[in-house]
N, C-alpha and C positions, 0 to 999 in steps of 0.2 A: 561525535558531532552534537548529539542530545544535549550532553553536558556543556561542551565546549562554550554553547551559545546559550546557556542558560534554558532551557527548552525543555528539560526533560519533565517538568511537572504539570506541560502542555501538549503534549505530543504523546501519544500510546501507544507501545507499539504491541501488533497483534499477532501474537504467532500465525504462521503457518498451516498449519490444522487447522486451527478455529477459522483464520481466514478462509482457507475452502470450503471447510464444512459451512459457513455463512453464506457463502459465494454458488458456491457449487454444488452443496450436499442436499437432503432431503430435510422438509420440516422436521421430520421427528429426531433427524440426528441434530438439529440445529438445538433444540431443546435441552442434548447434552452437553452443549458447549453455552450454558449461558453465561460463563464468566460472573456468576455471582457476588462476589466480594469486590468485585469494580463498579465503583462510581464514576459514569462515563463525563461529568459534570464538571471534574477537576479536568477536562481536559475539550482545548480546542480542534484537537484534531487527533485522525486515527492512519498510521501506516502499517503496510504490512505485505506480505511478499505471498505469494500464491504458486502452491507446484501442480501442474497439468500435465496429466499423464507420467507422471514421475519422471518425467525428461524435459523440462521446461518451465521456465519463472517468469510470472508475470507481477508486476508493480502495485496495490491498493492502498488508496489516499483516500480521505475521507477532511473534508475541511468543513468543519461546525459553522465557521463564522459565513460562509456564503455559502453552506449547503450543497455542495458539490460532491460525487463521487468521483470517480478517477480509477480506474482501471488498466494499464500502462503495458503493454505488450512488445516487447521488443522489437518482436516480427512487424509490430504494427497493425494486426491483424483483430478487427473487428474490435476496438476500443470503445468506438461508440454507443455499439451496441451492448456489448461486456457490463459496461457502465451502467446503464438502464440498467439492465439486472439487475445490478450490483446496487444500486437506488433503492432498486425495490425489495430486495431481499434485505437489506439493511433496515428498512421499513418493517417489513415483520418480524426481524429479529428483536426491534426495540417494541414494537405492539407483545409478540410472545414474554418479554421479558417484562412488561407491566402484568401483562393478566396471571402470568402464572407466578412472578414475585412482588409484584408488586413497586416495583423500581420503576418512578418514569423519565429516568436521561435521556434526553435527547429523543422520547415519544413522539412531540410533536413538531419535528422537525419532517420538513420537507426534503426530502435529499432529491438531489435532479442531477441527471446524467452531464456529466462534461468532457472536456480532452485536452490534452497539453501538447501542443508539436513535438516531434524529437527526431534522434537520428533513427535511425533503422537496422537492427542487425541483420551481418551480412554476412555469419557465419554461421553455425551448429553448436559452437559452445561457449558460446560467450553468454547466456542471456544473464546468466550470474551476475557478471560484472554489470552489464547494463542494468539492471534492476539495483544494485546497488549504488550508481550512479545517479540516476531518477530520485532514489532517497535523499542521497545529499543532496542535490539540487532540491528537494521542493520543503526540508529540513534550513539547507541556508536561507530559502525565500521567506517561510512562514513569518508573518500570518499571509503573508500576499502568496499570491498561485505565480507560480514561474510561467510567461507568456511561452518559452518556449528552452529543451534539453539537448543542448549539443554534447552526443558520446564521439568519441575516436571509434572510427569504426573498422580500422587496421589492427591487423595482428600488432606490428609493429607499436600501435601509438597506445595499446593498452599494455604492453609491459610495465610491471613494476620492480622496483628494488627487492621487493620479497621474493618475488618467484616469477617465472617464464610467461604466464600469463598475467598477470597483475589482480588476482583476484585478492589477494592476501593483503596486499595490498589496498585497493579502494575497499574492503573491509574493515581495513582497520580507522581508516578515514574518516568512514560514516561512520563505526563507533565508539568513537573516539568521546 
């Protein structure tokens, strides 16, 4: 999808790890993940996927151009507040990353907590799928924020051609 729509040298996507460890982890492990060799300047915006308690994915968006953080929970559970954190921890991650290299992308920017409506998972193992849906949608919208994410929230309506549950599917979708 990065490619598809021309996006890719605007959009960053952030693994996993470093996402939590930003999100979730302690300063000093925040330190080892300073992605050094990235110039966060080439880029409008930052997505990225977050695992909680190794049973669970949640969604992370980061929009440069109106300062937004986004935080995306399937469950729905405590986005708003997620966000705030996630504001703020983003904030010290780019203060940490001037002082200690000297790099100031995106230092003085204001990031402020936001939320996107969506559907709600209504299962145990979907949040996969969901969170990789949340990506294409806020990937086809950019630079604009999607007012709001309708998933299928049936077994039935997330099947894909690839496999029983259609994870292989909206994967390849998004990255395409």
């Amino acid at each position: 999808m990065l490619n598809v729509k021309g996006l890719g040298k605007r959009i960053y996507i952030l693994n996993h790890y470093s996402a939590g460890v930003i999100v979730f982890g302690a300063r000093s492990a925040m330190a080892n993940h300073s992605l050094r060799k990235l110039n966060f300047d080439y880029y409008d915006g930052v997505i990225g996927f977050m695992n909680v308690a190794k049973n669970h994915w949640k969604f992370l968006y980061l929009n440069k151009l109106n300062k937004k953080v986004f935080v995306m929970d399937p469950l729905g559970q405590d986005e708003v507040k997620e966000s705030g954190v996630a504001a703020e921890r983003f904030r010290q991650f780019f203060r940490m990353w001037q002082n200690c290299y000297q790099k100031t992308d995106w230092v003085d920017v204001k990031w402020q907590q936001a939320s996107i409506e969506h559907s709600i998972q209504k299962d145990g193992c979907n949040c996969g799928v969901f969170v990789m849906k949340m990506a294409t949608d806020v990937v086809e919208a950019f630079p604009v924020v999607p007012q709001g994410i309708e998933i299928p929230t049936s077994l039935k309506d997330l099947k894909g051609p690839e496999d029983h549950h259609g994870k292989n599917h909206t994967a390849v979708l998004c990255l395409q």
